[in-house]
C-alpha positions as CSV (number, residue, x, y, z in Angstrom):
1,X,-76.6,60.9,-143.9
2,X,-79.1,58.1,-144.9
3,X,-82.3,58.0,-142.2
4,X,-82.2,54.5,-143.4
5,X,-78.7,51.8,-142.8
6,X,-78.5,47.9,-143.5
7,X,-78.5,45.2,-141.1
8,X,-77.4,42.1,-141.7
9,X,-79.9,39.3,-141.1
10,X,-78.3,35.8,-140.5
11,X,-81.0,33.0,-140.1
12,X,-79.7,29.7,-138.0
13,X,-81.0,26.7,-136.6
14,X,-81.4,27.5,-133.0
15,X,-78.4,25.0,-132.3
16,X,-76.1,27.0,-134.2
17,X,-76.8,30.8,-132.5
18,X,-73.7,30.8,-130.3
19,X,-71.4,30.1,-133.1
20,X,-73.4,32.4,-135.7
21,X,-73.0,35.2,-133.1
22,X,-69.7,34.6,-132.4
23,X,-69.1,34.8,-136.1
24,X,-71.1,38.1,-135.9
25,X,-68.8,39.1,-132.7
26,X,-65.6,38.6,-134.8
27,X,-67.0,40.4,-138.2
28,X,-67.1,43.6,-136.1
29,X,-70.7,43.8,-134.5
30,X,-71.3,46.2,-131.5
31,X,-74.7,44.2,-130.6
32,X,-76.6,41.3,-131.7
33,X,-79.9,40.9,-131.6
34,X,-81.8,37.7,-131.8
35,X,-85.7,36.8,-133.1
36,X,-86.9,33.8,-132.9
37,X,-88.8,32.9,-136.3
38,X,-90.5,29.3,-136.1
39,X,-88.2,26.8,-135.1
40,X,-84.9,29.1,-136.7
41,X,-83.7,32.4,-135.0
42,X,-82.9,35.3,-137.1
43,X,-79.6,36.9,-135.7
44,X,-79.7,41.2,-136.9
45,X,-76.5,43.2,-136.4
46,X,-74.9,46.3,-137.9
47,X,-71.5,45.5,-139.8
48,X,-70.9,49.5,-141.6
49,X,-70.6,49.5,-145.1
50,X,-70.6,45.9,-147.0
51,X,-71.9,43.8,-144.2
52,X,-72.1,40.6,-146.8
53,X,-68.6,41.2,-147.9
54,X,-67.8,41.7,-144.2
55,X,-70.2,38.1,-143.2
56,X,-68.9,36.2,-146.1
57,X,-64.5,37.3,-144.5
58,X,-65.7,36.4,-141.2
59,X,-67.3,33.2,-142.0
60,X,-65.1,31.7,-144.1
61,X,-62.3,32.3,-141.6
62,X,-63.9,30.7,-138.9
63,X,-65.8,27.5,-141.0
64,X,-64.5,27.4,-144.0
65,X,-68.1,27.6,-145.6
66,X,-71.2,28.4,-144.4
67,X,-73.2,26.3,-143.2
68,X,-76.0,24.8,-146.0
69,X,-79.0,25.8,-144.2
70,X,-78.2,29.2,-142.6
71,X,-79.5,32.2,-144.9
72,X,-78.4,35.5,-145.1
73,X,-80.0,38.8,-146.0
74,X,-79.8,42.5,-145.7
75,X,-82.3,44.8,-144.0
76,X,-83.3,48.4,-144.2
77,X,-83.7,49.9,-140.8
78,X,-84.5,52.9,-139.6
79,X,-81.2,54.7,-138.1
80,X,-83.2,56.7,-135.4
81,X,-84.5,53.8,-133.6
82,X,-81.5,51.9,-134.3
83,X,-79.7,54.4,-132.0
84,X,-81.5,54.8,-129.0
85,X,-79.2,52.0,-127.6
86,X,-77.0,54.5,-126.9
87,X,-78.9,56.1,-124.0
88,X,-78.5,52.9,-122.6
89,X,-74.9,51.9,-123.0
90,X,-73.5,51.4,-119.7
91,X,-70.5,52.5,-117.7
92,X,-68.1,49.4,-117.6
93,X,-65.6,48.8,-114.8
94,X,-63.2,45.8,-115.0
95,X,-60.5,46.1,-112.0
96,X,-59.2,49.8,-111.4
97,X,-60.6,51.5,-115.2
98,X,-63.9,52.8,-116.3
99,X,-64.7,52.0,-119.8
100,X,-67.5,54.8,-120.4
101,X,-69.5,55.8,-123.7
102,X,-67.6,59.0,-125.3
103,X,-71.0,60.7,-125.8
104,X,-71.6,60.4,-122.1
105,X,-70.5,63.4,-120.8
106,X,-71.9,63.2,-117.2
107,X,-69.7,60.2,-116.1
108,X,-66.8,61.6,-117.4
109,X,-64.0,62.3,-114.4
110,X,-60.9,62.5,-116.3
111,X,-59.0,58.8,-115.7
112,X,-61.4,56.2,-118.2
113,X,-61.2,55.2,-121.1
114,X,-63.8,56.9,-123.7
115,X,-64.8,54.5,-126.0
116,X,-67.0,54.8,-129.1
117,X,-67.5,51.6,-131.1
118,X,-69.1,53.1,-134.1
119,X,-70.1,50.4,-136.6
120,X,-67.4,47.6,-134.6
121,X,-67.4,45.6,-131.3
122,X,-67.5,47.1,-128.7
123,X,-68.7,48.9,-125.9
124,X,-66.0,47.2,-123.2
125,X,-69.2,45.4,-121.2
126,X,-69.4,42.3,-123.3
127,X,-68.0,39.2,-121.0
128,X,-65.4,38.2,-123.4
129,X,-63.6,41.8,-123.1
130,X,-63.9,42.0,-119.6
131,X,-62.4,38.7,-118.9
132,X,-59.7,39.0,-121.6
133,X,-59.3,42.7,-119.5
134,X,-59.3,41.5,-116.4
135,X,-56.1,38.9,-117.1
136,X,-54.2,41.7,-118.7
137,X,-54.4,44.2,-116.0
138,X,-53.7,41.8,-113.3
139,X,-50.8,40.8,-115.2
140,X,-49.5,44.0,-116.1
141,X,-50.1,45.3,-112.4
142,X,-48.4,42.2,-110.7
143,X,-45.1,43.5,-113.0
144,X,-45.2,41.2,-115.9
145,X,-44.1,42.5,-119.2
146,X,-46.5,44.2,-121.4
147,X,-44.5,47.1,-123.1
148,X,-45.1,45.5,-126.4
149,X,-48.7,44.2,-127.3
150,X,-50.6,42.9,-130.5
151,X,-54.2,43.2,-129.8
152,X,-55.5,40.8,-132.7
153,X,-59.0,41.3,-133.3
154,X,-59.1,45.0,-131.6
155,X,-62.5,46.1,-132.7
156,X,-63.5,49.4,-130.8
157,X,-59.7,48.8,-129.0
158,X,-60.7,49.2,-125.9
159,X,-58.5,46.7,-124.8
160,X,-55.4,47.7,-125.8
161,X,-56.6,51.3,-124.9
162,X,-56.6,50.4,-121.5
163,X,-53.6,49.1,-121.4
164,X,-51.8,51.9,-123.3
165,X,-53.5,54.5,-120.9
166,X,-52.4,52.5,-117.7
167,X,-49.0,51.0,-118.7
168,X,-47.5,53.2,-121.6
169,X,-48.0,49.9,-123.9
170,X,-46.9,50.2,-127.4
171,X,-49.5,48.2,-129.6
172,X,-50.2,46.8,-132.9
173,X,-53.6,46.5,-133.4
174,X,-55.2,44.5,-136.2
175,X,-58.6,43.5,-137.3
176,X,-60.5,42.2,-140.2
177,X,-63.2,44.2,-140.2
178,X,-62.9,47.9,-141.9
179,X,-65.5,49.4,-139.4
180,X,-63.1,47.7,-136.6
181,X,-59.9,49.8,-138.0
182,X,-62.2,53.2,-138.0
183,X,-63.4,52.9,-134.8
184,X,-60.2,52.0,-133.4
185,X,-58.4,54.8,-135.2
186,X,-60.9,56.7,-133.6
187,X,-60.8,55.8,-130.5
188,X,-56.8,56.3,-130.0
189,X,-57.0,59.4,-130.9
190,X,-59.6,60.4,-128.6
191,X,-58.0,58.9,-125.4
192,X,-54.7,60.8,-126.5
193,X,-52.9,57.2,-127.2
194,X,-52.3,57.4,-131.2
195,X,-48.5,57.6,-130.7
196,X,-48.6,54.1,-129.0
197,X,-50.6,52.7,-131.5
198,X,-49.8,51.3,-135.2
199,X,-53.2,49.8,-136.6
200,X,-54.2,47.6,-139.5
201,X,-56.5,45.6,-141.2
202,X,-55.6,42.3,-141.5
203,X,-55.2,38.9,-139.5
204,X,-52.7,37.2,-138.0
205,X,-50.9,36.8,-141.2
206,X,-50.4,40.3,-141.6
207,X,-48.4,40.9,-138.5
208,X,-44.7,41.1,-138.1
209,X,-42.4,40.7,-135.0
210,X,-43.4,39.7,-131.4
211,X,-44.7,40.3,-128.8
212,X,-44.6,40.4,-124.8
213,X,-48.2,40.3,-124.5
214,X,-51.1,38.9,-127.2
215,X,-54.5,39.4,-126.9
216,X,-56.3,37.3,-129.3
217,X,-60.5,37.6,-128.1
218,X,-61.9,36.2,-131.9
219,X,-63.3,32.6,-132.8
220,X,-62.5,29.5,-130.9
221,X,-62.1,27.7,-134.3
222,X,-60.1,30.8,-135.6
223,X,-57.8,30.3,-132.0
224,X,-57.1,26.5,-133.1
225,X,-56.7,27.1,-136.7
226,X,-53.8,29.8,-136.2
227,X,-52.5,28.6,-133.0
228,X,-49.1,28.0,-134.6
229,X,-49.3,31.5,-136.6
230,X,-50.7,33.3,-133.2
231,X,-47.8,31.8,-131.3
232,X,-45.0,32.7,-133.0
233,X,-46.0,36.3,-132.8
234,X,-45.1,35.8,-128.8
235,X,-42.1,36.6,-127.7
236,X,-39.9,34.2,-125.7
237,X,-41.5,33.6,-122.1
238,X,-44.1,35.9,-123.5
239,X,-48.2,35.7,-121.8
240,X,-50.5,35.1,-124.8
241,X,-54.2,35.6,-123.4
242,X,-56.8,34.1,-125.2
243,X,-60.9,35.0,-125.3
244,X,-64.2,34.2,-127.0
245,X,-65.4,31.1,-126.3
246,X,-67.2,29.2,-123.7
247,X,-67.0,25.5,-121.8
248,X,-67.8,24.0,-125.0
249,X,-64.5,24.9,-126.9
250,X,-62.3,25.4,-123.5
251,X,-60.9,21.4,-123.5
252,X,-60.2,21.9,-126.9
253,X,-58.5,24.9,-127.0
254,X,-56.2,24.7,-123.6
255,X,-55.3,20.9,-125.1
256,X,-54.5,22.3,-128.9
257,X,-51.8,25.4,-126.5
258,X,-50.2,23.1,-124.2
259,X,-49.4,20.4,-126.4
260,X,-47.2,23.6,-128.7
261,X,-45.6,23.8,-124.9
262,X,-47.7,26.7,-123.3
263,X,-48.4,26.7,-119.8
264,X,-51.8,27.7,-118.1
265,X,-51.3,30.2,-115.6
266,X,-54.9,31.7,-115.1
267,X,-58.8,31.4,-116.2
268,X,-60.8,33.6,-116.2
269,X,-65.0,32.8,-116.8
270,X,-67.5,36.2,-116.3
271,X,-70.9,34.9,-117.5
272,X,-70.4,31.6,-118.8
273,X,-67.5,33.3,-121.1
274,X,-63.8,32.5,-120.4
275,X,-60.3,34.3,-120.9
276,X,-57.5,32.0,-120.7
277,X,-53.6,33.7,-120.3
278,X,-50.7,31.1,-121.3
279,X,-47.0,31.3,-120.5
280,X,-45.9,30.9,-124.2
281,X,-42.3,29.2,-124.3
């Protein structure tokens, strides 16, 4: 193995960091980091192999373009400094499960999920999983139906993990990101799950069938521009719970689901971030 990995290095106007980051989020990053430069901020995150292949999917996804004056670069970083995170990464607890780091063997006590995120997102302690986490369990332990799930977006699949481990869910998890599928692959495997799982890379569009629960934490502009794809991949009556935006694209996005004929049932907000889980008709 290289001492020596790319970054990718995405400079923005410092209006535009949320939705560069969230673009970052979506491409499979585990962490962004941000440096301000002058009046511009220079976003760095790790996307595996091809992280401008990776950028260029994830961006013209979400925007269609990008933006005129946002630039984007690769780095060389050094790998041992990269990964001292790690002796960092925290124990997560959203309701009843612990989400802890697979290399951490001191917290282990039998009943978490182990989660590695390798080159995707995520660790389990970013606000948009713990909200989008915190719906499902409630609904799944109030006795709503969750046998089937479509986790779209999965990226480490911590999510669907959780719910597999707790519930016996059988899941189709799908993500655009290659680093996304690894981990996730990964990850099944080492929580003992894999026979619940089928995974793919893809989007929306690559996904068959429906669905009793959908998890969809990815881009508020990807939410709205697949809303009619994402909701017909719920089954009748079925809970679609949506993540990854904040007060600035919640109007838009519980107006663009209930005008389809979706019903708010809860809302969740953990630092500024919201989940939102719909009664689909």
């Amino acid at each position: 193995m290289s001492d020596h990995f790319e970054v990718l290095v995405v400079t923005v106007p410092s209006s535009d960091v949320e939705l560069a980051s969230d673009i970052m989020w979506t491409a499979g990053a585990q962490a962004v980091e941000e440096m301000p430069v002058d009046d511009r901020v220079e976003l760095l995150t790790d996307l595996g192999d091809a992280p401008i292949d990776l950028w260029t999917h994830a961006v013209t996804s979400a925007l269609g373009a990008q933006p005129s004056d946002w630039s984007v670069i690769t780095r060389l970083v050094d790998r041992s400094v990269a990964d001292n995170w790690k002796q960092f990464a925290p124990v997560t607890t959203v309701r009843s499960v612990r989400i802890v780091p697979a290399w951490n063997t001191n917290e282990r006590q039998g009943d978490e999920v182990l989660i590695d995120p390798g080159g995707s997102f995520g660790m389990g302690d970013h606000p948009t999983t713990r909200a989008t986490l915190s719906l499902a369990l409630d609904l799944a332990a109030r006795g709503d139906a969750c046998a089937s799930v479509l986790d779209l977006g999965c990226g480490s699949g911590v999510l669907s993990i959780a719910l597999a481990l707790n519930y016996g869910s059988r899941v189709v998890a799908v993500d655009i990101a290659p680093a996304a599928i690894e981990a996730t692959l990964a990850n099944v495997a080492l929580n003992g799950v894999a026979e619940n799982f089928v995974i793919a890379r893809g989007d929306i569009n690559c996904v068959m069938g429906q669905y009793e629960l959908v998890l969809a934490n990815i881009l508020a502009p990807v939410l709205l521009a697949d809303r009619d794809a994402i909701l017909r991949r719920v089954a009748s009556r079925g809970t679609l719970i949506l993540s990854g935006f904040t007060d600035t694209r919640l109007y838009d996005i519980v107006e663009s689901y209930e005008s389809a004929g979706c019903r708010q049932r809860n809302l969740h907000e953990v630092d500024d971030w919201y989940g939102l889980e719909l009664q689909c008709p």
